[in-house]
C-alpha positions in Angstrom: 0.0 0.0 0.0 1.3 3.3 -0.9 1.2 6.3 1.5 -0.3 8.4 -1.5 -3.7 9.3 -1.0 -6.5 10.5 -3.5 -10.3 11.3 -3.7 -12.8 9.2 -4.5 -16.6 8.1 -3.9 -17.2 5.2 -1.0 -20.0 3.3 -1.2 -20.2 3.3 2.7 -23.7 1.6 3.6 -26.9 0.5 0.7 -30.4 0.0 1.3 -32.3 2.3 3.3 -30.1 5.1 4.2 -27.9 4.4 1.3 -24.8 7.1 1.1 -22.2 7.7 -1.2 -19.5 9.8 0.0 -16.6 11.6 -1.1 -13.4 10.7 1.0 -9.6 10.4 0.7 -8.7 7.3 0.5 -5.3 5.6 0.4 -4.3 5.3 -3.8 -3.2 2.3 -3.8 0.3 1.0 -6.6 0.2 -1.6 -9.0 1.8 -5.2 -8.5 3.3 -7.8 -10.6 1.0 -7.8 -14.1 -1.2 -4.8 -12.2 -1.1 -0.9 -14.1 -2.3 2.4 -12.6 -4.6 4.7 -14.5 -5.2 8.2 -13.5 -8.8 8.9 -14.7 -10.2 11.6 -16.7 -13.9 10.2 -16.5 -16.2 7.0 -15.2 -19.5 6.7 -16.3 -22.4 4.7 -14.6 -24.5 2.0 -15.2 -27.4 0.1 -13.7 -25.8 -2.6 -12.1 -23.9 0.7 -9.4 -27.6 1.3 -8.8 -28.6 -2.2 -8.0 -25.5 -2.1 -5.7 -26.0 0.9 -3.9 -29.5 -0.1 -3.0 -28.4 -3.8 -1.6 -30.0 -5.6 -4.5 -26.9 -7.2 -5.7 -25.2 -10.3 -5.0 -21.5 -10.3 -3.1 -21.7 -6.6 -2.0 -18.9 -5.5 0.2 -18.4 -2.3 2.2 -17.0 -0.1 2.3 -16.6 -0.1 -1.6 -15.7 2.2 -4.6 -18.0 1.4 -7.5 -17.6 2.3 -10.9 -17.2 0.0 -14.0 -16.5 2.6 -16.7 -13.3 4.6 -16.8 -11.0 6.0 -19.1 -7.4 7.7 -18.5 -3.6 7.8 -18.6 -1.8 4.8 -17.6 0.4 6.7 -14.6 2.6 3.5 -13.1 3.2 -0.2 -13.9 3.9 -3.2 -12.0 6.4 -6.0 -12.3 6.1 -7.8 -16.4 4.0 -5.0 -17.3 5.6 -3.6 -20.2 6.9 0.3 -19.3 5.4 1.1 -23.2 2.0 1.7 -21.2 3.1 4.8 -19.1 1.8 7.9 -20.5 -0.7 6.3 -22.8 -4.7 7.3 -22.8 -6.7 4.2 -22.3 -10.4 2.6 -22.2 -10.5 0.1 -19.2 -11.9 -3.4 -19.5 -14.3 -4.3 -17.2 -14.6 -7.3 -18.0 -11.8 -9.6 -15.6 -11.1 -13.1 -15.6 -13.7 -13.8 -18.5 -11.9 -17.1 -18.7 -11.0 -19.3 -21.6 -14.1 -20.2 -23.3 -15.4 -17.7 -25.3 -19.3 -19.4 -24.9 -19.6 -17.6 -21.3 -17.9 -17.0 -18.3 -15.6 -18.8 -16.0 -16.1 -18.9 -11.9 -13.3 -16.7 -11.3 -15.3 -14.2 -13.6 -16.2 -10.8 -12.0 -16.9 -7.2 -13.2 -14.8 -4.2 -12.3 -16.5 -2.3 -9.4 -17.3 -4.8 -7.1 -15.6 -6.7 -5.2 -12.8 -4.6 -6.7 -13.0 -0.9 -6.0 -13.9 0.8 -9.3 -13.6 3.7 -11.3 -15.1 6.5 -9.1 -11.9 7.6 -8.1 -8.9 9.8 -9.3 -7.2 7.0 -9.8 -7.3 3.1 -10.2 -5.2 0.1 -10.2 -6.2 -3.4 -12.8 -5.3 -6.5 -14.7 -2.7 -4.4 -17.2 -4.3 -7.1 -19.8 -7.6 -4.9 -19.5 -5.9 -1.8 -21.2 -7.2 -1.0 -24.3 -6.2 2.0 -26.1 -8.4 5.0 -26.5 -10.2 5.8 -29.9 -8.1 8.4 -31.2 -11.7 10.6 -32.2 -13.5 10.1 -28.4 -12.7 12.3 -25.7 -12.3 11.0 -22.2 -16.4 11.6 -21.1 -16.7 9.5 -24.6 -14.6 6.7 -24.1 -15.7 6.4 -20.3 -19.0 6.0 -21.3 -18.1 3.1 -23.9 -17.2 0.0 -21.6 -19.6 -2.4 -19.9 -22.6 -0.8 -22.0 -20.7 -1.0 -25.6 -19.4 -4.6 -24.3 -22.7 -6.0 -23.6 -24.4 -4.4 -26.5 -21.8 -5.6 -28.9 -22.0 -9.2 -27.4 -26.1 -9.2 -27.5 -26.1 -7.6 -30.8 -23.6 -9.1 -33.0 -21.9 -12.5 -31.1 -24.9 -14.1 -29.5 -27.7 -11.9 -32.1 -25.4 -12.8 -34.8 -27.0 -9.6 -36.7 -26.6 -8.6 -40.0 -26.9 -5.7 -42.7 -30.4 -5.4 -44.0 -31.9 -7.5 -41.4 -34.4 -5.7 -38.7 -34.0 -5.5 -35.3 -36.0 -4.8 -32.1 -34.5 -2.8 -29.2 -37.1 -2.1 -26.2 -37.1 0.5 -23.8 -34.5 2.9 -25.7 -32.9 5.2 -23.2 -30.3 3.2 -21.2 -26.3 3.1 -22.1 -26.6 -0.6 -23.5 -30.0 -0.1 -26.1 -28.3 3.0 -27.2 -25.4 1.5 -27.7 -27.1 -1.0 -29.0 -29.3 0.9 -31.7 -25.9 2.6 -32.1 -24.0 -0.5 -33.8 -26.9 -1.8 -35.4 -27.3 1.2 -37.2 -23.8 1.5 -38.4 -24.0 -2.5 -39.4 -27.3 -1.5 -41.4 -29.9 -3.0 -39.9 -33.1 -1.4 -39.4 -33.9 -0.7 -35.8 -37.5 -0.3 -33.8 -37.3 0.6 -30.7 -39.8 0.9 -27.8 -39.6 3.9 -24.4 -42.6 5.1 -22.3 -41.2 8.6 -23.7 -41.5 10.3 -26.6 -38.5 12.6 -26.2 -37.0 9.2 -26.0 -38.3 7.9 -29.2 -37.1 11.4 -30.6 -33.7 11.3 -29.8 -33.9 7.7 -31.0 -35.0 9.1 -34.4 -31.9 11.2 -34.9 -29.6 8.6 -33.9 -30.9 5.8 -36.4 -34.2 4.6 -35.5 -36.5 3.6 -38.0 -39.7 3.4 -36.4 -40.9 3.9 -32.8 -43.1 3.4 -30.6 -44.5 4.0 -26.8 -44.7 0.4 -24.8 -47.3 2.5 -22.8 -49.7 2.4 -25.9 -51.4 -0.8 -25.4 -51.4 -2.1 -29.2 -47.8 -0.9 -29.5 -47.0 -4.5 -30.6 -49.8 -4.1 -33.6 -48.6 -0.7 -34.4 -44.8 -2.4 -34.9 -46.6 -4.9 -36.8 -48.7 -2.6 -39.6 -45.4 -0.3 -39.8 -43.2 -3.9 -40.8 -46.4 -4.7 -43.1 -46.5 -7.9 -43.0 -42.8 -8.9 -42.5 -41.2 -10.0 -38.8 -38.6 -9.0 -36.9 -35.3 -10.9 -37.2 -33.9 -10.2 -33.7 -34.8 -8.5 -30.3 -31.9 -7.1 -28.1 -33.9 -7.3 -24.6 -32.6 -6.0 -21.2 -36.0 -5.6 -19.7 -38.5 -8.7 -19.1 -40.8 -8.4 -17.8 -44.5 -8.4 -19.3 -43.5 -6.9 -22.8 -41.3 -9.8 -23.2 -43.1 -12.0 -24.8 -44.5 -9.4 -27.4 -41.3 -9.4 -29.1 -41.7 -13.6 -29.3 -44.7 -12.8 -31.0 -42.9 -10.0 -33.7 -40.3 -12.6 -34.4 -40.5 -14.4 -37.7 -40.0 -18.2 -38.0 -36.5 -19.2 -36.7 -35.7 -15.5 -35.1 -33.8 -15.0 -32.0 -34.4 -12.8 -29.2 -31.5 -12.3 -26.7 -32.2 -11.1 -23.5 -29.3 -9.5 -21.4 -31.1 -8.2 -18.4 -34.0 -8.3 -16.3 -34.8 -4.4 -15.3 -38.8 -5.2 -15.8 -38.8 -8.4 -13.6 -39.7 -11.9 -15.0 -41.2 -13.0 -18.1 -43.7 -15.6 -19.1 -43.1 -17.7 -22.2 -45.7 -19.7 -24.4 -43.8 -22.4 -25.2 -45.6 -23.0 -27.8 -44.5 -20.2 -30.2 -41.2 -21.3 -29.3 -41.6 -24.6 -30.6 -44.1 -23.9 -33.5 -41.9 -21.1 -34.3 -38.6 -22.4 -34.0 -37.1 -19.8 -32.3 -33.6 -19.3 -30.8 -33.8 -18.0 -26.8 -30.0 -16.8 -26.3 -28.4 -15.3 -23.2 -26.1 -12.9 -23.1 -24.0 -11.3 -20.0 -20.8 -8.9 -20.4 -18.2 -10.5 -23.1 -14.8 -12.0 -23.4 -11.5 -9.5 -23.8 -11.9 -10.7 -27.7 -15.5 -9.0 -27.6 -14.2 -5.9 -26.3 -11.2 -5.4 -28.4 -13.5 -5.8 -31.7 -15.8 -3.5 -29.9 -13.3 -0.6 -29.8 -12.5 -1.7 -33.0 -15.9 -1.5 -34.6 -16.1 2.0 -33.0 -12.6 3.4 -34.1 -13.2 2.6 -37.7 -17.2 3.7 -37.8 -15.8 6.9 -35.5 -18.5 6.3 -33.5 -19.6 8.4 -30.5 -21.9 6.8 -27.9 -24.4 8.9 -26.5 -24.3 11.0 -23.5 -26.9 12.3 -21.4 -25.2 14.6 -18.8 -21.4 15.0 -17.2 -21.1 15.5 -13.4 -18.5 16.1 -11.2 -17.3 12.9 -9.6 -18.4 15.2 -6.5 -22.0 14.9 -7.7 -22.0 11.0 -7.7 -25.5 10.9 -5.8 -27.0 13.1 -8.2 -26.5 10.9 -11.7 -27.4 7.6 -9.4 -30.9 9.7 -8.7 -30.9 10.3 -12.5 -30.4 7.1 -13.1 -32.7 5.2 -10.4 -35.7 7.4 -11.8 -34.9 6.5 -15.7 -34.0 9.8 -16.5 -31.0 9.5 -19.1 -30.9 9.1 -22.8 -27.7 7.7 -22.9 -24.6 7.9 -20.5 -24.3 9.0 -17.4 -20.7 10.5 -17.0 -18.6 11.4 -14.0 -15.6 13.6 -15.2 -12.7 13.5 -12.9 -10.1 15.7 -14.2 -9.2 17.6 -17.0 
């Protein structure tokens, strides 16, 4: 442990009461096959939420969450190659994925818990989840990139197995990983529907590549999807919600169409095995990636010189006030906490 110190945002009780607090904390300096990155930006997803209200497996406290960073690799340890130092980096959240590239091993965990994450001046990782930074994407861009472009990428093109000119569903548009989401398929050339309870929502959908859209609030906003395809299907759905919508986008499919469901925001769903069966269609999970899906995720965005959307950019000061944001489903996009200049 070094006797440096720096500032960062502790997770110090969840659940009722919930806090989390800006202290200095010890800064702690890399080991054998460890670097350090001084951060420019995190960003946050759902899963700090979940976490910060005691609704998460394995919690541990006090904590530093935080998933998403980007940065300048400031130290290295021991077999780290010295080439790092100096360079601005996206951070891999993804550790100890493991060997086979079909889904995790049990030494798998995600950045933020139990390690301390990126809500913090300063972090220390696996060197081997470096990436470097898309030349065109500022730091509050490339922060907001990880765990959402990851698991969007995964759903979306390794599990989805999507491709140009077919059509894909994305419900409930407004979080970092649909928008990401409708973000690639785009790009791939796919066309994209997309589902929110808000119309601003569906608007800034629009402008970033939407085809069609519609309000899962409307109560035949499975038949208005359905007159707007006339006649055709759906070739995949990218869902992180459940819930009772869920099986709405079994009955868009077309014969032998996958859905791949990443998440579970909207609580369980209820299948009709039936149209499974009569249908023949593929049910595919999808959690995170492998380092192989995150590396050809930077890549697909460095040579599209894509820029993934963000909503607002706090202080890391203000770390209560995105989580607010975020626990109400306020954001289009990224929530970011910039660090440093």
């Amino acid at each position: 442990m070094s006797s440096e110190t720096m500032k960062a945002v502790v997770l110090e009780k969840t659940e009722n009461g919930s806090s989390l607090v800006l202290r200095t904390v010890p800064q702690r300096m890399p080991g054998p096959g460890e670097a350090q990155v001084s951060l420019h930006a995190a960003a946050l997803n759902r899963r700090d939420v979940w976490i910060r209200l005691g609704r998460y497996a394995g919690i541990k406290l006090p904590s530093i969450l935080g998933s998403d960073g980007a940065g300048v690799v400031s130290a290295v340890g021991a077999g780290v190659s010295a080439d790092w130092v100096g360079q601005a980096v996206v951070l891999n959240p993804s550790i100890n994925f493991g060997p086979n590239p079909e889904a995790q091993g049990d030494d798998y965990r995600i950045l933020g818990m139990p390690d301390d994450g990126t809500y913090a001046e300063s972090i220390v990782l696996p060197a081997e989840n470096l990436v470097e930074k898309p030349a065109h994407l500022d730091f509050v861009e490339a922060a907001a990139l990880p765990l959402a472009g990851l698991t969007a990428y995964r759903a979306l093109c390794v599990r989805g197995q999507l491709r140009p000119g077919q059509t894909v569903l994305i419900p409930g548009i407004g979080s970092g990983v649909s928008t990401m989401a409708l973000m690639f398929a785009h790009h791939l050339g796919a066309k994209v529907i997309v589902t929110s309870s808000s119309r601003d929502k569906l608007a800034e959908a629009a402008k970033l590549g939407a085809s069609f859209g519609v309000s899962y609030r409307d109560t035949d906003w499975e038949e208005q999807i359905s007159r707007h395809l006339s006649g055709s299907r759906v070739d995949l759905v990218v869902d992180g919600a459940g819930g009772e919508a869920w099986s709405k986008g079994l009955n868009l499919l077309r014969p032998g169409g996958r859905i791949v469901s990443y998440g579970a925001t909207a609580g369980l769903a209820q299948i009709d095995l039936r149209k499974v069966f009569w249908k023949q269609l593929n049910i595919l999970g999808s959690t995170m990636g492998s380092a192989r899906d995150f590396s050809e995720m930077i890549a697909l965005v460095g040579a599209g010189k894509l820029r993934p959307c963000v909503d607002q950019v706090l202080p890391l000061a203000e770390a209560t006030r995105a989580h607010e944001r975020m626990e109400h489903g306020q954001q289009m996009g990224k929530l970011v906490l910039k660090i440093r200049d």
